[in-house]
C-alpha positions in Angstrom: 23.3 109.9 142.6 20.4 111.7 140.9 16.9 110.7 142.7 15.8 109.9 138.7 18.7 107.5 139.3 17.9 105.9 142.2 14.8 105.6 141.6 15.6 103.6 138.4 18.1 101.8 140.9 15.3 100.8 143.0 12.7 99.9 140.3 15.6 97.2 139.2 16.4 95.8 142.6 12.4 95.5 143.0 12.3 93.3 139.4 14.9 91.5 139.9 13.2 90.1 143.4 10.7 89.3 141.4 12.1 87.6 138.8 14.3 85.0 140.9 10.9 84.1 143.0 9.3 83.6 139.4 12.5 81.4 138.6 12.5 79.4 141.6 8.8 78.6 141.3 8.9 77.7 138.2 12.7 75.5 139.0 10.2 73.8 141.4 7.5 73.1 139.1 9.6 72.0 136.3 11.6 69.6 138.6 8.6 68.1 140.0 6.7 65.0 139.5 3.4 64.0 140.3 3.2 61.4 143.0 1.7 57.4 142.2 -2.3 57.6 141.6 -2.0 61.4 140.9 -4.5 63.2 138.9 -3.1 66.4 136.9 -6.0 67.9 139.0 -4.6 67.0 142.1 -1.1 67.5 140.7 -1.8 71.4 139.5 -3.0 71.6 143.2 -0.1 70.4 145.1 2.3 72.7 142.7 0.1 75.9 143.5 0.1 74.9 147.4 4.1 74.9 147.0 4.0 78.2 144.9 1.4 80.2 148.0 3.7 78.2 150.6 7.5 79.4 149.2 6.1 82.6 146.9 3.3 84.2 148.2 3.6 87.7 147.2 4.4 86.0 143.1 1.2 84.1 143.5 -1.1 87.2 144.5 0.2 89.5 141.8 -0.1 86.8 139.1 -4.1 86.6 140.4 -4.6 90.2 140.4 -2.6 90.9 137.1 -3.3 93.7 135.1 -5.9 93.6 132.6 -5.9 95.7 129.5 -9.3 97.4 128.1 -9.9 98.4 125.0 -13.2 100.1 123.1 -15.5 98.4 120.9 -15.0 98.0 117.3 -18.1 98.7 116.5 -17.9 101.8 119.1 -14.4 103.2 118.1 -15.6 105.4 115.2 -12.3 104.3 113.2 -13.2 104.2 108.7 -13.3 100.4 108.1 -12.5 100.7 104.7 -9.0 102.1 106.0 -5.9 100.4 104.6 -4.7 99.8 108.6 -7.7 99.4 109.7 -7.0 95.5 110.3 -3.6 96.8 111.7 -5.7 98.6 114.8 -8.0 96.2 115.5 -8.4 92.5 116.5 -10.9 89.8 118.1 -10.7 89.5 122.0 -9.4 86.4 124.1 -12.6 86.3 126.1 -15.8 86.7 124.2 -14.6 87.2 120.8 -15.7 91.0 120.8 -13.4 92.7 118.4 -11.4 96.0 119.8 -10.1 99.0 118.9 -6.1 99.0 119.7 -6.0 102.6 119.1 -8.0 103.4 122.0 -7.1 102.4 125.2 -9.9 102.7 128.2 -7.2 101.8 130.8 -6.3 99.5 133.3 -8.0 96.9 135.7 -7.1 94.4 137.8 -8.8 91.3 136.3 -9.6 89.7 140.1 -10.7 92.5 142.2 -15.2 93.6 142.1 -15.3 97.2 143.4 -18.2 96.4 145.5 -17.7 100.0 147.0 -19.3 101.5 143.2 -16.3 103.8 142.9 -14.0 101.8 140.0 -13.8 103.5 136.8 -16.7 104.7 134.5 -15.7 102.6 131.9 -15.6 99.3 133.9 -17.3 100.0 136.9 -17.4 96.3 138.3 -13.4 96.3 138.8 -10.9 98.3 140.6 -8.1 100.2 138.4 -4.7 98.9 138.4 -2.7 98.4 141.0 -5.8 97.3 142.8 -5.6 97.8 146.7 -3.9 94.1 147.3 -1.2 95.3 144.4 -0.7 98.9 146.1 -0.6 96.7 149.8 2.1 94.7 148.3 3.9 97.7 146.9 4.0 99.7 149.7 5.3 96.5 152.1 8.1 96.4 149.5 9.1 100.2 148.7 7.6 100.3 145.4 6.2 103.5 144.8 4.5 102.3 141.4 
C-alpha cells in the first residue's frame, strides 16, 4: 500500500470515529426527554453534561471549531458595478459586516484568545486553526492534520 494510500486509509478510520460519536450523541439527545418541572435551560444542560460525560473529545472540537475569515467589502478592492459582484460577496452571521468571498484571510479557532500575542496578523486575538487543544486532540489520536 502506497503511504498516499494509507494515509487516506487513516484520515477515514479517524472520520468515521468521529462521526459514530456525533451519532450516538445526537441518538441520545433525540431519544431523550426532559424530566417533570424541567426548564429547556436546565434540559439543554443535562443533554450537554451527557454529551462532556459519554463524548468528550466531540464536545471540545465542536467548541473550538473552525472559523472562517474573510476581508472587508469595503476593503477587498473588488469593482462593485461588476456583474458577479453580488456572486463574491455577502453580509456576515455576526455583525452584519459584508465580506469578500474571494479573499480568504484564513483560519481561526473561534474559542481560543492568543494571550501569548503570537496569532495571526490578520486576527491577532485568536489562535490559527487547529488551535493547541485541536492539535492536542490530534496528536492523542494519530491525526497528523
Amino acid at each position: 500500500m502506497t503511504m498516499h494510500a494509507e494515509l487516506n486509509r487513516l484520515g477515514h478510520e479517524m472520520t468515521q470515529r468521529r462521526l459514530r460519536a456525533a451519532e450516538g450523541f445526537a441518538r441520545q439527545a433525540l431519544n431523550a426527554t426532559p424530566f417533570a418541572n424541567e426548564t429547556a435551560g436546565e434540559f439543554a444542560r443535562r443533554l450537554r453534561g451527557i454529551g462532556e460525560r459519554t463524548y468528550p473529545e466531540l464536545i471540545l472540537r465542536f467548541e473550538h471549531s473552525r472559523q472562517e475569515i474573510f476581508r472587508l467589502a469595503e476593503d477587498c478592492g473588488c469593482d462593485p458595478d461588476a456583474d458577479d459582484y453580488d456572486d463574491n460577496h455577502c453580509e456576515s452571521d455576526e455583525g452584519g459586516e459584508y465580506l469578500c468571498g474571494r479573499q480568504h484571510l484564513g483560519s481561526v479557532c473561534g474559542e481560543c484568545e492568543n494571550e501569548d500575542g503570537d496569532g495571526p496578523s490578520w486576527r491577532p486575538d485568536r489562535h490559527e486553526w487547529p488551535c493547541p487543544a485541536v492539535s492536542k486532540l490530534n496528536r492523542a489520536n494519530g491525526d497528523t492534520r
